[in-house]
MIZAPA-692483 format. One record per residue: residue in one letter; x, y, z of N, C-alpha, C in turn. Coordinates in Angstrom, 3 decimals. Example, Ala and Ser with C-alpha at 12.3 -4.5 7.8 and 13.67 -1.06 7.14 Angstrom:
[atom 'a',[13.190,-5.690,7.800],[12.300,-4.500,7.800],[13.200,-3.300,7.800]];
[atom 's',[12.850,-2.250,7.080],[13.670,-1.060,7.140],[12.900,0.030,7.870]];
% end
This chain:
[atom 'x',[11.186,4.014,6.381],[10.430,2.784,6.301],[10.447,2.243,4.864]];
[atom 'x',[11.599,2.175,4.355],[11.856,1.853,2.718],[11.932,0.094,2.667]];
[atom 'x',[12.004,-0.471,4.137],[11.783,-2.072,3.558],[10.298,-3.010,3.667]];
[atom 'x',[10.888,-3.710,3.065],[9.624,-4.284,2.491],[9.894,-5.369,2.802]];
[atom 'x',[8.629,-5.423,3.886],[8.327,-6.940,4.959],[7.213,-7.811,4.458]];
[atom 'x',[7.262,-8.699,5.021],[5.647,-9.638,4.345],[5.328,-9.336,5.919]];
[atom 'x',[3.853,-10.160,5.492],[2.877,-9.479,6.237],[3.044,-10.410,7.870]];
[atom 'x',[3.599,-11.526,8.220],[4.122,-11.956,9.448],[5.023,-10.839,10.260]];
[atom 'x',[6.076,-10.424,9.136],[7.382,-9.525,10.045],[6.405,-8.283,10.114]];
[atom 'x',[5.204,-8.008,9.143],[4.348,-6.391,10.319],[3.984,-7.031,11.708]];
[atom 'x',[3.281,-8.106,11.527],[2.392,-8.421,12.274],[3.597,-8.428,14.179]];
[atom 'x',[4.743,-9.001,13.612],[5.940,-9.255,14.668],[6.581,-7.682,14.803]];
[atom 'x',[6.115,-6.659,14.055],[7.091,-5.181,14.971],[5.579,-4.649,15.202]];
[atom 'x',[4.781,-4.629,14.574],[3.299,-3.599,15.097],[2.417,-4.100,15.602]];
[atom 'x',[2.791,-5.276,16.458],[1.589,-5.917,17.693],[0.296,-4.571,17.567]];
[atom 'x',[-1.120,-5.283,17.838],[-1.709,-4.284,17.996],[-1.921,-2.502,17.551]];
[atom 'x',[-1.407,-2.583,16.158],[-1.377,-0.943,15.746],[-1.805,-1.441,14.438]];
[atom 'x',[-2.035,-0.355,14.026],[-2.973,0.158,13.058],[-1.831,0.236,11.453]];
[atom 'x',[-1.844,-0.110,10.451],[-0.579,0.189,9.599],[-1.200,0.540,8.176]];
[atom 'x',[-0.696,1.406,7.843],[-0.910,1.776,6.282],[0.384,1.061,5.611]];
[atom 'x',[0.140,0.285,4.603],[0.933,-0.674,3.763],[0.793,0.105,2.368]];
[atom 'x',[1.992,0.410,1.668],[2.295,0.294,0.074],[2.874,-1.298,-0.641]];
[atom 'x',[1.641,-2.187,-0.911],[1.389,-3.259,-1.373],[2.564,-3.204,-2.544]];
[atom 'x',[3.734,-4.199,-2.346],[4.589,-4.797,-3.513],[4.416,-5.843,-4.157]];
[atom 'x',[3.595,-7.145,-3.066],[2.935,-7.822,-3.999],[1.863,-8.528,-3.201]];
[atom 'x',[0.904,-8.923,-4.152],[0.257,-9.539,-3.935],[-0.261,-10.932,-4.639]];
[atom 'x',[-1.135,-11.767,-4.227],[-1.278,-13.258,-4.534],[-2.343,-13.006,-5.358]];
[atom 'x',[-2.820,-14.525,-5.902],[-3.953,-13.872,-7.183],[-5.478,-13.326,-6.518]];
[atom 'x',[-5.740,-13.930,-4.736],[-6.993,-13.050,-4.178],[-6.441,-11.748,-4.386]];
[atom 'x',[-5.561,-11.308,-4.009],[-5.627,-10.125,-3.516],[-5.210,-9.781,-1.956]];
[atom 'x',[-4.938,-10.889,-1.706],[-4.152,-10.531,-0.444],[-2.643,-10.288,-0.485]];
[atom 'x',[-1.978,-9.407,0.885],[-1.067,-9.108,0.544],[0.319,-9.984,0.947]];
[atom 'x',[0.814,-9.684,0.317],[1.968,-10.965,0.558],[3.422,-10.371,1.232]];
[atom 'x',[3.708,-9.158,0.350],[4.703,-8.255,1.112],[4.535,-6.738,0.501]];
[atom 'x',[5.290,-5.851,1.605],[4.388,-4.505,1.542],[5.649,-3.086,2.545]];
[atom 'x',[5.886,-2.299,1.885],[5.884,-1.212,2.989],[5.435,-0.815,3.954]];
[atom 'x',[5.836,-0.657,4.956],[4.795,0.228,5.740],[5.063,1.710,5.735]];
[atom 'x',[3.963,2.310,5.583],[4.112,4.020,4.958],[3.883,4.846,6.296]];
[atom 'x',[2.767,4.371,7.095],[2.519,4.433,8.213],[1.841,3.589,9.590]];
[atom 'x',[1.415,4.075,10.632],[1.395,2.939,11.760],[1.352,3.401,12.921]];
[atom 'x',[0.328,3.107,13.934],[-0.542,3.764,14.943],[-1.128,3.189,15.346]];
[atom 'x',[-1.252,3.469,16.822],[-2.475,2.735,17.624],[-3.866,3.268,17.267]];
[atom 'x',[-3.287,4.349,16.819],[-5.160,5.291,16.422],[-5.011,5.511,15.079]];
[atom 'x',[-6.177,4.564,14.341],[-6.563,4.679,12.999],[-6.713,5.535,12.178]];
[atom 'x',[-7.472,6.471,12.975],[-7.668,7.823,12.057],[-6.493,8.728,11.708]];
[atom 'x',[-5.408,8.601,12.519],[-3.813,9.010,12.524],[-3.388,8.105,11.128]];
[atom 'x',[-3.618,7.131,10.765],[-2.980,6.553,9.505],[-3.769,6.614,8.324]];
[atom 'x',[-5.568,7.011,8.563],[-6.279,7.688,7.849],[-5.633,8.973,7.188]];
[atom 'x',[-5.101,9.720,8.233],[-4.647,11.342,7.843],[-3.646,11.185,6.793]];
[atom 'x',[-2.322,9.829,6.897],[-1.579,9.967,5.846],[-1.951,9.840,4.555]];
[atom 'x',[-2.608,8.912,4.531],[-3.354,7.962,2.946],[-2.555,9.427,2.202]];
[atom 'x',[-2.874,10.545,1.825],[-2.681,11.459,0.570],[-1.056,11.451,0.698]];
[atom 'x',[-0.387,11.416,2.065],[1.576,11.774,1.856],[1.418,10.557,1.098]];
[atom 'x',[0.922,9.416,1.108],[1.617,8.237,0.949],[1.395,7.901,-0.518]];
[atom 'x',[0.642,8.631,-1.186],[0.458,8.243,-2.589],[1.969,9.360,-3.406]];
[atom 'x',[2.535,9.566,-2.782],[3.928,9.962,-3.709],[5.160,9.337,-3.605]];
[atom 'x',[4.911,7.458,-3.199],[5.549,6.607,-3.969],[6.351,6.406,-4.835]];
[atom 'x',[7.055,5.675,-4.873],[7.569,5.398,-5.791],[6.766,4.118,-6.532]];
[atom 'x',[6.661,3.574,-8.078],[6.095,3.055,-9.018],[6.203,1.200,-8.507]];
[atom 'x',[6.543,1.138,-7.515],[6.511,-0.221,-7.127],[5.730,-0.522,-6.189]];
[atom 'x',[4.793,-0.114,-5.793],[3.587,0.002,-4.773],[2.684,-0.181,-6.024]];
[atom 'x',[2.167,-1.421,-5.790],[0.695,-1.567,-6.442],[-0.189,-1.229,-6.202]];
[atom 'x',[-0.869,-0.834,-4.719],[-2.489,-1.169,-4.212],[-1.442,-0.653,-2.247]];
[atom 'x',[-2.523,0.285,-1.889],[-2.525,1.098,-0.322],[-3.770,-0.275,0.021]];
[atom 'x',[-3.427,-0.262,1.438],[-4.302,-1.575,2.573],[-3.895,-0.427,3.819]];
[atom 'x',[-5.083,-0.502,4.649],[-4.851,-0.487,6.348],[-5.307,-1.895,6.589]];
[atom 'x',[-4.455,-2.252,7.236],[-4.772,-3.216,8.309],[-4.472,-3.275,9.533]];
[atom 'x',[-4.880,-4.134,10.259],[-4.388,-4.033,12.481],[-4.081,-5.141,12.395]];
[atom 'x',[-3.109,-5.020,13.189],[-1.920,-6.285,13.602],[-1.682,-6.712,14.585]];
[atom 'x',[-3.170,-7.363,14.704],[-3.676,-7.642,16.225],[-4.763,-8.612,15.952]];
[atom 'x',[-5.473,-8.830,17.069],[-6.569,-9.817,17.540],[-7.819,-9.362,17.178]];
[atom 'x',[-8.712,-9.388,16.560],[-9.928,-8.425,16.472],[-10.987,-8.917,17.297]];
[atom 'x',[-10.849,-8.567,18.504],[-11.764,-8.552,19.607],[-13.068,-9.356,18.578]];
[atom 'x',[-13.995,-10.297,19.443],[-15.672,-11.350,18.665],[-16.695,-9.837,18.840]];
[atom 'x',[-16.653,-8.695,19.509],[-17.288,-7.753,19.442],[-17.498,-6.849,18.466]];
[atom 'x',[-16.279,-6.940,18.013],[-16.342,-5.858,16.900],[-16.577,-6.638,15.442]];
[atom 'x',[-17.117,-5.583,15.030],[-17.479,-6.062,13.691],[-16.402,-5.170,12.265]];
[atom 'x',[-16.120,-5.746,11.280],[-15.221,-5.574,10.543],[-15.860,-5.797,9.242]];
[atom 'x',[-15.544,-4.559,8.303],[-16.839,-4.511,7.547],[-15.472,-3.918,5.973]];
[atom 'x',[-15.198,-5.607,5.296],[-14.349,-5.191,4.098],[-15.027,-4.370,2.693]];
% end
């Protein structure tokens, strides 16, 4: 998983899953603009477990993000 997509082409291969991103860049908020994906799952806590493989990077990863690449159901609440 060495390429580096912006955040439309995750959103178009990981419908609905869960993704750990190694951030290459980002805009001046802070959102991400394009990114690795390190890992990626329907179950969160599965891309929770990587967070520690994924910090032995290489020096062009600025900033780790999970995000879901999906719809966030009006039920749930989402708490940045």
């Amino acid at each position: 998983m060495d390429e580096i997509l912006t955040m439309e082409e995750m959103r178009e291969r990981y419908p609905g899953e869960w993704v750990l991103i190694g951030c290459t860049e980002l805009d001046p908020e802070m959102r991400i603009l394009r990114g690795r994906i390190l890992a990626h799952s329907l179950d969160i806590d599965e891309v929770y477990r990587q967070i520690p493989l994924s910090l032995l990077v290489d020096d062009q990863i600025v900033a780790l993000a999970v995000e879901y690449m999906g719809e966030v159901p009006e039920d749930v609440v989402v708490v940045l």
